[in-house]
C-alpha positions, 0 to 999 in steps of 0.5 A: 157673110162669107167674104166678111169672115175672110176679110176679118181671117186676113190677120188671125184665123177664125174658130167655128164658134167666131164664126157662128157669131158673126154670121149671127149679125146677118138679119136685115139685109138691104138692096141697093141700086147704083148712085144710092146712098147706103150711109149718109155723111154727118147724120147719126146712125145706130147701126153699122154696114157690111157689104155682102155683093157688090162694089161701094165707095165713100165720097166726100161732095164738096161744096163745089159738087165735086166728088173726092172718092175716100175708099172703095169697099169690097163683098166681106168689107164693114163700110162704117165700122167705126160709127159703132163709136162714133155714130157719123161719118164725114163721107158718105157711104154710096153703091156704085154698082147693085150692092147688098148689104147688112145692117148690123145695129150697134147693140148687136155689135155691143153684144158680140164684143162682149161675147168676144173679146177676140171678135172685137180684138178682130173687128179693131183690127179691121179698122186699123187696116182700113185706116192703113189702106187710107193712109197708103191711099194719101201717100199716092195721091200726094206723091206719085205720078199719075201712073204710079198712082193708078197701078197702085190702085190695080194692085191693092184692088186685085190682091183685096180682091184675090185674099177673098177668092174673088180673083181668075188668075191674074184677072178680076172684076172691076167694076168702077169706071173711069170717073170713079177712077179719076175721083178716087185718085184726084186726076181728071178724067181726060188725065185718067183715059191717058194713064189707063191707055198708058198702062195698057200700051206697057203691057201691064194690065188692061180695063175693059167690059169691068173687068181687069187683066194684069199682063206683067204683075212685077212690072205692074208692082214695081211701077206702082211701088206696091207694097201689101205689107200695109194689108197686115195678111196673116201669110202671102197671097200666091199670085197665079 
C-alpha cells in the first residue's frame, strides 16, 4: 500500500496512525492478467479497488466494439473509488499488463471514514483530482493537436509516475501500447505511430521496449501545454 499512501500524500501529508488505517484495508488482494476485467461496467458492486502493482485503464466498448480508454490507473491509484457511493461505474475497469489488486469492501470504507474524517476528507480529494485529470483529459482530445495531445499524456504519466518514486531520471515504465495509446487519445493507430515517431525525431522523448526516455523536458512540456497544477501536489516535484 505504499504508492497508495503517496498517492493520497499529494495534497496533505499522512500521520503514522492515517496510515496505519489505511494499510488496515489490505485483506483480499487479487491477481490479474492482461485483458481482464477487474471492475465490470453497469453492474453494482460492493467493494471499491486499489491497485497495488501494475497498469489499468477504464474503457467504455461502444456498441461498434470500439474502445474509448477513459483513465489510465497507476500502482497506489483507487480505480473506483466513487462506487463507494455510487455502487456502478459506466466503464469498466481492465488490467492492461499483470496487476495486483485490493478489494476493499464498502463497509470497511463506511468504518474508516467514520474513524477519520481526515481520511475521508483525503480519500474525496482523491476523487476530486481524478475528476481533474479527466477533464484535462477531455481538453486534449478536444482541442489540441495529435502531438500535443500525446506529449500531454507522457508528461502527466511521467510526473504521476515520479511523485510515487516510480521514475529513473527522466525515464520511467510505460507499459501501454500503441493501441492503448491511440484509444486513450481517439487517434488511430497509423495516426498514433506517426505522432509517436514525430515525437522522437524532435528529440523530445522516446518509447521503446515499455519504457519511456524524455530527452528535452521543457521542450516536451511546452508542446504539450502541460501544466501539473491540475495534479493539486502539496509541493513541486523536482524533475532530474
Amino acid at each position: 500500500m505504499e504508492h497508495l499512501l503517496k498517492r493520497l500524500a499529494w495534497t496533505e501529508p499522512l500521520h503514522e496512525g492515517e496510515k496505519e488505517r489505511l494499510i488496515g484495508l489490505t485483506s483480499d488482494v487479487r491477481s490479474f492478467a492482461p485483458q481482464d476485467e477487474i471492475v465490470p461496467a453497469d453492474k453494482p458492486v460492493n467493494f471499491s479497488t486499489v491497485l497495488l502493482e501494475g497498469l489499468a485503464c477504464r474503457e467504455k466498448i461502444l456498441a461498434s466494439g470500439q474502445r474509448q480508454i477513459t483513465a489510465f490507473h497507476l500502482s497506489g491509484d483507487f480505480c473506483d473509488l466513487h462506487t463507494y457511493m455510487l455502487k456502478t461505474i459506466p466503464d469498466s475497469v481492465k488490467a492492461i499488463t499483470p496487476c495486483r489488486v485490493a478489494m476493499v469492501p464498502h463497509n470497511r470504507l463506511d468504518a474508516i471514514t467514520s474513524e477519520s474524517p481526515r481520511i475521508a476528507h483525503l480519500l474525496w480529494k482523491s476523487t476530486l483530482i481524478d475528476a481533474a485529470i479527466y477533464r484535462r483529459w477531455l481538453a486534449c482530445i478536444g482541442r489540441q493537436s495529435a502531438l500535443s495531445r500525446l506529449c500531454h499524456l507522457f508528461c502527466e504519466f511521467y510526473f504521476r509516475l515520479r511523485v510515487i518514486g516510480l521514475t529513473d531520471g527522466l525515464t520511467c515504465p510505460f507499459p501501454a501500447t500503441q493501441t492503448d495509446l491511440a484509444d486513450a487519445m481517439g487517434l488511430s493507430l497509423v495516426h498514433t505511430n506517426k505522432t509517436c515517431a514525430q515525437i522522437k525525431k524532435q528529440g523530445l522523448a522516446t518509447l521503446a521496449n515499455r519504457v519511456l526516455t524524455i530527452h528535452n523536458w521543457d521542450r516536451l512540456r511546452e508542446i504539450a501545454e502541460f501544466d501539473p497544477h491540475y495534479l493539486h501536489l502539496e509541493a513541486p516535484v523536482k524533475l532530474a
